[in-house]
Backbone as JSON, one array per atom type, in Angstrom:
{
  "sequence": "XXXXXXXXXXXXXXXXXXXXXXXXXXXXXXXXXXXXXXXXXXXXXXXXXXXXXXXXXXXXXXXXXXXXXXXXXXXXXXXXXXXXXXXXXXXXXXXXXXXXXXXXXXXXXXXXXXXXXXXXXXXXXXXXXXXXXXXXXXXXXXXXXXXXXXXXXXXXXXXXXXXXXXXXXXXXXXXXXXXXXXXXXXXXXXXXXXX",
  "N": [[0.84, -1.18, 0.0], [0.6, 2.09, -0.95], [1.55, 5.34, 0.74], [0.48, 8.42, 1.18], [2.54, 11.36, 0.46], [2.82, 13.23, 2.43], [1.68, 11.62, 4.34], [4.15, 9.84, 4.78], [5.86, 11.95, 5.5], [5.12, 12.37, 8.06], [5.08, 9.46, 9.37], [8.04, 9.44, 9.07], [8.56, 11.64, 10.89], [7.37, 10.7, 13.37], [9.31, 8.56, 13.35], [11.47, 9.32, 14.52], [10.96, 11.03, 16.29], [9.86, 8.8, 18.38], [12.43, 7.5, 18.65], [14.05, 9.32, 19.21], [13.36, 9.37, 22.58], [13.2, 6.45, 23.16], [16.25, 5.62, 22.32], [17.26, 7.59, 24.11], [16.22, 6.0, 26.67], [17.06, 3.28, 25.9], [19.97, 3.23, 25.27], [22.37, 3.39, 21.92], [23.27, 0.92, 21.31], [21.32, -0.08, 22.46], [19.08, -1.24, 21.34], [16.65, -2.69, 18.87], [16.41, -1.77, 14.94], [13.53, -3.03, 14.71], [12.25, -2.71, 17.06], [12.58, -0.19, 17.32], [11.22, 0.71, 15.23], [8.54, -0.31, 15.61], [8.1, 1.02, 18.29], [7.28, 3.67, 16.85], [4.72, 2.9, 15.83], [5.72, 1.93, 13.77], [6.36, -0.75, 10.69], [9.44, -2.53, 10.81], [10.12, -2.78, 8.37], [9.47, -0.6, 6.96], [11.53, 1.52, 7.35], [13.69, 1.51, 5.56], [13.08, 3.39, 3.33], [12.87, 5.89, 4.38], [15.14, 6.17, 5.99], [18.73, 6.29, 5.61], [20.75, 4.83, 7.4], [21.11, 2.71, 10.87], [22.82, 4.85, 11.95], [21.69, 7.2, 10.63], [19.08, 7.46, 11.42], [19.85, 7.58, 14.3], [21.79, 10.25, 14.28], [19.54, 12.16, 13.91], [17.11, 11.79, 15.6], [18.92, 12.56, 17.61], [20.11, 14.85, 17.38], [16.93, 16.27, 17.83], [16.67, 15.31, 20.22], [18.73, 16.81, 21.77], [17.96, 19.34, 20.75], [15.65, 19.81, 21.69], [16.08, 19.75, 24.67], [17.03, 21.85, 25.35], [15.33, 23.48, 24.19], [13.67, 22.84, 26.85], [15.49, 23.91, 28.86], [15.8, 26.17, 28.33], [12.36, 26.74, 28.45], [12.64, 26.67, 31.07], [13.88, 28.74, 32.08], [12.27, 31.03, 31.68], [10.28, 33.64, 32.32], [10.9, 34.53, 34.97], [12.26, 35.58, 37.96], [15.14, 35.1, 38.67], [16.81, 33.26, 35.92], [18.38, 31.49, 35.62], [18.87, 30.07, 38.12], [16.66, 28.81, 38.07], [16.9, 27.17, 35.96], [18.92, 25.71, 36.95], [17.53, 24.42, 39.27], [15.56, 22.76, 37.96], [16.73, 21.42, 36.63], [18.67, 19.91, 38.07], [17.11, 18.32, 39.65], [15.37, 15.88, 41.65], [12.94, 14.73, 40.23], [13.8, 14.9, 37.32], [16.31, 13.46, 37.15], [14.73, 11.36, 37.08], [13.42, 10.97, 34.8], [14.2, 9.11, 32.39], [13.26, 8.13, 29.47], [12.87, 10.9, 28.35], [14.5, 12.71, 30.14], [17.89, 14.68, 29.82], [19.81, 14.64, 26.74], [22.98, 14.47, 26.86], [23.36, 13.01, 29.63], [22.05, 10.7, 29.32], [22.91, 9.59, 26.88], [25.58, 10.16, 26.65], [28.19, 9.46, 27.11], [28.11, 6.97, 25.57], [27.96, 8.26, 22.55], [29.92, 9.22, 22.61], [31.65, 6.8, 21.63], [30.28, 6.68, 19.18], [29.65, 7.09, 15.48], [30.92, 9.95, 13.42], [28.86, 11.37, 12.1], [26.95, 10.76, 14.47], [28.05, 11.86, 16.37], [28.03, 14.7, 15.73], [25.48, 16.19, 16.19], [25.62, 16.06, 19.2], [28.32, 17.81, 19.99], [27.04, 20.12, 18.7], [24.78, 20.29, 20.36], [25.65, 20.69, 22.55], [27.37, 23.06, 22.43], [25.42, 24.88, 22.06], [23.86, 24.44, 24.88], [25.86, 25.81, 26.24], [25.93, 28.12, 24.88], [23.88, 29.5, 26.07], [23.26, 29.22, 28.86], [25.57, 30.99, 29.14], [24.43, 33.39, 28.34], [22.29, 33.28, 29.77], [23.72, 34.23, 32.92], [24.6, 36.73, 31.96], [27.38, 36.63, 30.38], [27.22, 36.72, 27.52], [28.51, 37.99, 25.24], [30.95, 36.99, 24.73], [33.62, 35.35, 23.02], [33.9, 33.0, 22.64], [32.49, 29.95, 24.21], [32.26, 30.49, 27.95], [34.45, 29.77, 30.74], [32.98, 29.5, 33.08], [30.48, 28.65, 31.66], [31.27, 26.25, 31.02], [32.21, 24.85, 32.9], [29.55, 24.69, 34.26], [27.96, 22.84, 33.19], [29.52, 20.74, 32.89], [29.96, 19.98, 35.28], [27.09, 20.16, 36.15], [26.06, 17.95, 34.21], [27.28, 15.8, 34.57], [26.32, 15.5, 37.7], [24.15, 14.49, 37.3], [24.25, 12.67, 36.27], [25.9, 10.02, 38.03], [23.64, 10.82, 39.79], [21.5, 9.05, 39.21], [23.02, 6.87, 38.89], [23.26, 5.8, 41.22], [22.0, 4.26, 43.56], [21.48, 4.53, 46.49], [19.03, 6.88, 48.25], [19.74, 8.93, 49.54], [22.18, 9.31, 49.24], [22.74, 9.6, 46.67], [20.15, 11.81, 46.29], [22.1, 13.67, 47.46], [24.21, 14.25, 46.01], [23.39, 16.16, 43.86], [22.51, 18.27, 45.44], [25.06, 18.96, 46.31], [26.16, 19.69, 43.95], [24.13, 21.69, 43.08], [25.27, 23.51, 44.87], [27.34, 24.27, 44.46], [27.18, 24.88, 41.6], [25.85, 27.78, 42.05], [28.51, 28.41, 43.78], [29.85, 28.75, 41.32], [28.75, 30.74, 39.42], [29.19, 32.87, 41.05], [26.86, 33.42, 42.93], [26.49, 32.84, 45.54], [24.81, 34.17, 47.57], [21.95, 32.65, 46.57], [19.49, 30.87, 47.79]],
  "CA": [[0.0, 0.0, 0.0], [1.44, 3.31, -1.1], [1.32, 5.8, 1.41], [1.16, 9.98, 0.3], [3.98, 12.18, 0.74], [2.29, 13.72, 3.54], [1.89, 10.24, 5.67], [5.14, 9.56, 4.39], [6.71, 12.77, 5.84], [4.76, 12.29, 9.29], [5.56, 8.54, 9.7], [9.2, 10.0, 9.07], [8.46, 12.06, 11.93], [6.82, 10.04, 14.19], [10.44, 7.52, 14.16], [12.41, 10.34, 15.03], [10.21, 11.26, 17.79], [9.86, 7.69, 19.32], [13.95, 6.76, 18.33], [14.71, 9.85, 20.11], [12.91, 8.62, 23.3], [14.0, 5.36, 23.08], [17.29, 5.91, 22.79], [17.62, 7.81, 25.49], [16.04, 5.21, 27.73], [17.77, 2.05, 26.29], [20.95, 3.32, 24.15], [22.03, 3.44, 21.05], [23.23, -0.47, 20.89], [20.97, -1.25, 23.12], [17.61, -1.42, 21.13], [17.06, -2.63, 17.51], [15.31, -1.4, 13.94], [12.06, -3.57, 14.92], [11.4, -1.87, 18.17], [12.3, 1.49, 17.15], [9.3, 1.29, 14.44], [7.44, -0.24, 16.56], [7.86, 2.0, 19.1], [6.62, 4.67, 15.62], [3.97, 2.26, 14.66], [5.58, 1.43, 11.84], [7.13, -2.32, 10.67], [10.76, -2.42, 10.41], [10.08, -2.68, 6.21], [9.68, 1.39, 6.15], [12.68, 2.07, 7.67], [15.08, 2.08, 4.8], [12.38, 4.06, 2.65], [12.94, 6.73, 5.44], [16.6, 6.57, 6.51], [19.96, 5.25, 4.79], [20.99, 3.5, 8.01], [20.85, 3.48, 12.04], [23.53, 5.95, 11.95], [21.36, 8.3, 10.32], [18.25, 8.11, 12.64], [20.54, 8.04, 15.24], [21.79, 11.72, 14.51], [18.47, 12.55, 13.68], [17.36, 11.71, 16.9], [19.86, 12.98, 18.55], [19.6, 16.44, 16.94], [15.92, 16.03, 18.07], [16.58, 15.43, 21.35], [19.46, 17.93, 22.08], [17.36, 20.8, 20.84], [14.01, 19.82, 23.1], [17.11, 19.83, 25.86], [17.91, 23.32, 24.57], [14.24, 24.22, 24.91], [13.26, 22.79, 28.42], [16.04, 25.17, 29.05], [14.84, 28.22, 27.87], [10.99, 27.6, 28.84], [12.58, 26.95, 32.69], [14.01, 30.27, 32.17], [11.11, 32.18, 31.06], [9.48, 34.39, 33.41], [11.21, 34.11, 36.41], [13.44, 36.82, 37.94], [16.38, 34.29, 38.37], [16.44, 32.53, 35.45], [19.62, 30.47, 35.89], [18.33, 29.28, 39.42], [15.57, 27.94, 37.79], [17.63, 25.75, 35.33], [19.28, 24.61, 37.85], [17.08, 23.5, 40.1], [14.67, 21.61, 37.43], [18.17, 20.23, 35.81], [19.21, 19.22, 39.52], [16.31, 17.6, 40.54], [14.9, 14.22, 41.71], [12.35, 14.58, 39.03], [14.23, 15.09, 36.23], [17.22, 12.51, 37.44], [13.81, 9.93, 36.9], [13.41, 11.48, 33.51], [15.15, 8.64, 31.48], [13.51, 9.05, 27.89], [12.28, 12.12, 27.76], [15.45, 13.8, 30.51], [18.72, 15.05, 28.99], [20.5, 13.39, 26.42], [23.94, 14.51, 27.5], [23.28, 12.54, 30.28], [21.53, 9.49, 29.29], [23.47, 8.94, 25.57], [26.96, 10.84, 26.04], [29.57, 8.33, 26.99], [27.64, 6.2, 24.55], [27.82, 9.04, 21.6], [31.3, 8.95, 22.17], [31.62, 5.68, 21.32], [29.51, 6.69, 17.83], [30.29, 7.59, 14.38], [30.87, 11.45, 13.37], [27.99, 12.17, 11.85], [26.06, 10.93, 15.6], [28.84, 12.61, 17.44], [27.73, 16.12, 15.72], [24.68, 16.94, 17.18], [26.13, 16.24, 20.56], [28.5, 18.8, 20.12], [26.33, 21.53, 18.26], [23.71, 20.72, 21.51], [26.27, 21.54, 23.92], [27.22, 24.61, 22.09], [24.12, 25.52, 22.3], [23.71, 24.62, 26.34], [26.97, 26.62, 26.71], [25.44, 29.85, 24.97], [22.16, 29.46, 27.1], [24.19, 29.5, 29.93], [26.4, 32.24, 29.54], [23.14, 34.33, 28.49], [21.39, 33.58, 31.83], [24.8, 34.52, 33.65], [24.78, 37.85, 31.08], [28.33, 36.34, 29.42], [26.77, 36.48, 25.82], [29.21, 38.53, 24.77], [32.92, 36.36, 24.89], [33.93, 34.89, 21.98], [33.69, 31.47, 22.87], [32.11, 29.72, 25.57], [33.16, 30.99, 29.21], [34.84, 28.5, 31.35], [31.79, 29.41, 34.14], [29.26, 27.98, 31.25], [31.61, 25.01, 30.5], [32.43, 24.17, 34.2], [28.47, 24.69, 34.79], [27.55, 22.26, 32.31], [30.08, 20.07, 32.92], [29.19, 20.01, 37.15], [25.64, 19.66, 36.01], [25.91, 16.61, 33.81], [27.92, 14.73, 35.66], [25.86, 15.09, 38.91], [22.91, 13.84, 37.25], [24.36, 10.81, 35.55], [25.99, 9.94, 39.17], [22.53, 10.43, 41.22], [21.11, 7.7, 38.61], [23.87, 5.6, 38.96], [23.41, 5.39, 42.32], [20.8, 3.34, 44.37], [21.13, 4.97, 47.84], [18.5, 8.11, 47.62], [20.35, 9.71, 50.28], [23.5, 9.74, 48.23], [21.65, 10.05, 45.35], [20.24, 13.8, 46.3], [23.23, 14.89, 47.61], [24.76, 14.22, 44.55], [22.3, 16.71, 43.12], [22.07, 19.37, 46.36], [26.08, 19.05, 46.38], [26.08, 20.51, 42.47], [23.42, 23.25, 42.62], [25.98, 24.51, 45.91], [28.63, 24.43, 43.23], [26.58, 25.96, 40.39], [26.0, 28.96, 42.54], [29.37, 29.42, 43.72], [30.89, 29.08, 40.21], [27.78, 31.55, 38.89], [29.25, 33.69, 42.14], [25.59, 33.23, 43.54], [26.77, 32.15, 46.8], [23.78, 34.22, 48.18], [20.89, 32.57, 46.54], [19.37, 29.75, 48.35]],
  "C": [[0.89, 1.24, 0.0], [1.26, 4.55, -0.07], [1.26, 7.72, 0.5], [2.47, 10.27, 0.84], [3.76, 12.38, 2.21], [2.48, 12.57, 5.01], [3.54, 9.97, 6.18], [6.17, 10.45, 5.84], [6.21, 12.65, 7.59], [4.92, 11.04, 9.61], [7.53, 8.44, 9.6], [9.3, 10.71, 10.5], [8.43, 11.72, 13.5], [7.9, 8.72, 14.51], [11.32, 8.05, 14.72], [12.28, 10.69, 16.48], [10.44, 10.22, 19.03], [11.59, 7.52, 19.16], [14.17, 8.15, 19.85], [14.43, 9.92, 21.94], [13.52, 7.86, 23.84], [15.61, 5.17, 23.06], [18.06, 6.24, 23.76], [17.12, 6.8, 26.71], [16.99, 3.6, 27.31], [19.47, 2.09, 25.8], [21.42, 3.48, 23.03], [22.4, 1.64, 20.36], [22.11, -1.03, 21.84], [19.12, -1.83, 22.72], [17.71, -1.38, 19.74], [16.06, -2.08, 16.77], [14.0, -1.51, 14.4], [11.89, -2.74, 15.79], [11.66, -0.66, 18.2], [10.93, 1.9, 16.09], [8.55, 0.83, 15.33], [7.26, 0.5, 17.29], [6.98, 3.68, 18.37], [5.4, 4.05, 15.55], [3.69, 1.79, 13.71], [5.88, -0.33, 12.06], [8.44, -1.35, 9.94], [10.72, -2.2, 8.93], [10.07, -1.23, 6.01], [10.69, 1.95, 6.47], [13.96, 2.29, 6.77], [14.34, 2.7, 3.65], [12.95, 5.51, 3.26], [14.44, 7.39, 5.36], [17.85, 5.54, 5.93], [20.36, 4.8, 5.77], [20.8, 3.86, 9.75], [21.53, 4.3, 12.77], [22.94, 7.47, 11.86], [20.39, 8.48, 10.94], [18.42, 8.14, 13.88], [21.23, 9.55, 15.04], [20.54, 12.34, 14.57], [17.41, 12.94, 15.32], [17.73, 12.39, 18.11], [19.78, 14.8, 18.87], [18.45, 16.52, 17.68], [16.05, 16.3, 19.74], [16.99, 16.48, 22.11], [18.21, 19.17, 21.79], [15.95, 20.97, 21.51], [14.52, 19.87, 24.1], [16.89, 21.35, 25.52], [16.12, 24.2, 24.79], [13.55, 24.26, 26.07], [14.02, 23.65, 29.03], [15.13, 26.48, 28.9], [13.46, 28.16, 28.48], [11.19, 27.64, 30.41], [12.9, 28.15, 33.03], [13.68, 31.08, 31.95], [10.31, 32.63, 32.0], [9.48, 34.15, 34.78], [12.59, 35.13, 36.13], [15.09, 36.48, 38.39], [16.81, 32.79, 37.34], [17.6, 31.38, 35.42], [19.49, 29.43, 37.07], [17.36, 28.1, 38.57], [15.82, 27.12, 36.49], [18.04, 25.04, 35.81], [18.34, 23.95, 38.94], [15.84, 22.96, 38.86], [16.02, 20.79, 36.86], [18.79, 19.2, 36.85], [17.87, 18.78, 40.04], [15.84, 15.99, 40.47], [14.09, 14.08, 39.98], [13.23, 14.32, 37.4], [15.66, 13.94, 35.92], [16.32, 11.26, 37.2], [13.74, 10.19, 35.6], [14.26, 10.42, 32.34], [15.01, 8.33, 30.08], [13.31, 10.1, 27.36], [13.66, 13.4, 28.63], [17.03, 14.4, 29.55], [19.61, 14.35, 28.09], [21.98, 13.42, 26.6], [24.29, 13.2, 28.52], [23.14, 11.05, 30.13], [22.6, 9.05, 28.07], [25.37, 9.67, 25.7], [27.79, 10.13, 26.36], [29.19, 7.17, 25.49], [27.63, 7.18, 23.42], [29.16, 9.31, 21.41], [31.92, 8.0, 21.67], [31.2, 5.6, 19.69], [30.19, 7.39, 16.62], [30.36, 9.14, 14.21], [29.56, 11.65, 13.06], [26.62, 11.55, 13.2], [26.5, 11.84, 16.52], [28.35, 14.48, 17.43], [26.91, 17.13, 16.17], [24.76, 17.08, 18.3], [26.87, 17.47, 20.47], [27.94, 19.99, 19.81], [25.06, 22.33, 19.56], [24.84, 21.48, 22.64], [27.16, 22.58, 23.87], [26.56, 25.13, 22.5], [23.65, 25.48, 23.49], [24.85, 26.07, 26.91], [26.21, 27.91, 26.31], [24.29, 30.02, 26.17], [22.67, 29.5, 28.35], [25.05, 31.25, 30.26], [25.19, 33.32, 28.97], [22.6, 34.51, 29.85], [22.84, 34.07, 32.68], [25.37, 36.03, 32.48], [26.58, 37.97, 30.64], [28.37, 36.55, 28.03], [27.78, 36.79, 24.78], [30.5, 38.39, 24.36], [32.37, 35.74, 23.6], [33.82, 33.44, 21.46], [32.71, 30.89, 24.09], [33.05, 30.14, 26.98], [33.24, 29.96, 29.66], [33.82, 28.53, 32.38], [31.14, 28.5, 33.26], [29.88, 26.28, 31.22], [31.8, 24.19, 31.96], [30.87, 23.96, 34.91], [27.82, 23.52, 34.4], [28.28, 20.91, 32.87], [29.47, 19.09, 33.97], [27.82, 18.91, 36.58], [25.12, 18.03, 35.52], [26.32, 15.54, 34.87], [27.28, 14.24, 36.76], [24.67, 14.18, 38.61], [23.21, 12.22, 36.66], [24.99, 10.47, 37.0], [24.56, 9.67, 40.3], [21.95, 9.23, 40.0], [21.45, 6.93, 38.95], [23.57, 4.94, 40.3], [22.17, 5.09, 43.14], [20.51, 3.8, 45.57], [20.16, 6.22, 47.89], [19.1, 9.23, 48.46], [21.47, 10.18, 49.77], [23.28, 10.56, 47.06], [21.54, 11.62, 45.43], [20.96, 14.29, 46.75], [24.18, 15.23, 46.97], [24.88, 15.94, 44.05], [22.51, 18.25, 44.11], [23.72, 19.73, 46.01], [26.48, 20.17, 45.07], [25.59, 21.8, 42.52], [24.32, 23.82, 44.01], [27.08, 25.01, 44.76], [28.64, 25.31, 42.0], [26.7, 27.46, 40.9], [27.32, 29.54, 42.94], [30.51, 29.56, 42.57], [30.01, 30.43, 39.48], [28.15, 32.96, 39.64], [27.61, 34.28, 42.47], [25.39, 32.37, 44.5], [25.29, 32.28, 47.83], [21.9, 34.03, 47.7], [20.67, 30.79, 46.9], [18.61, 28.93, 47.46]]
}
């Protein structure tokens, strides 16, 4: 059965969506063709109509994910008179440390994206470009030439704590992981005095 363009271009959509999901909750070796359409609705058979291989809806994906990272950013920092606080504490929290296909993909896919070919590796770096500017905006940096070592040491901090409170089974450890970081965020942000 022939599908239109239209279906076509939204069942295109709709593997991107679920892959990028999925991914983040099982890996990128750790889940195959079949259950990424399935997880679309499709059968594995449309998948090379779609995409030349799982390289390519793995950047796809990836891209995908990074820049819905890149906007949970920005809408935590929208209308609020510390908007950097309020990245960090939804980026540092329990909630979002449960978050494992829909939380950051830094987090969930980046030792594993290192591991991946260039063209998966690229949207990783272009996303965490793009965390780094968003950063040094809320910390009114915008203006350096490169990323500031505050955004890169913020970023850095940040990831790390959250892949760490995952890792770890104790919940006591666990959030202090997490509480330990946002002390850290603030005094690299020199926002020692916001609680």
């Amino acid at each position: 059965m022939r599908v239109s363009r239209a279906q076509a271009e939204a069942n295109r959509e709709a593997v991107i969506n679920a892959a990028s999901r999925l991914f983040r909750e099982h890996g990128f070796d750790g889940i195959g063709l079949k259950d990424l359409m399935k997880g679309a609705g499709l059968t594995q058979g449309a998948f090379y109509k779609q995409f030349a291989s799982k390289d390519d809806l793995a950047a796809l994906a990836s891209r995908r994910a990074l820049e819905s990272a890149t906007r949970r950013w920005s809408t935590a920092a929208a209308d609020t008179s510390d908007p950097l606080e309020a990245v960090m504490a939804f980026y540092l929290s329990k909630d979002h440390r449960g978050e494992k296909a829909e939380g950051c993909p830094l987090v969930a896919l980046g030792a594993d994206a290192a591991r991946q070919s260039r063209e998966v590796r690229r949207p990783f770096e272009d996303g965490i470009r793009a965390h780094f500017e968003v950063l040094d905006e809320l910390m009114g940096d915008a203006n350096t030439a490169g990323p500031s070592d505050k955004a890169i040491a913020i970023l850095s901090l940040m990831v790390g704590a959250v892949t760490l409170s995952r890792i770890i089974e104790d919940e006591s450890l666990s959030q202090g992981v997490l509480d330990a970081a946002s002390g850290e965020v603030r005094r690299i942000a020199n926002r020692d005095d916001v609680a």
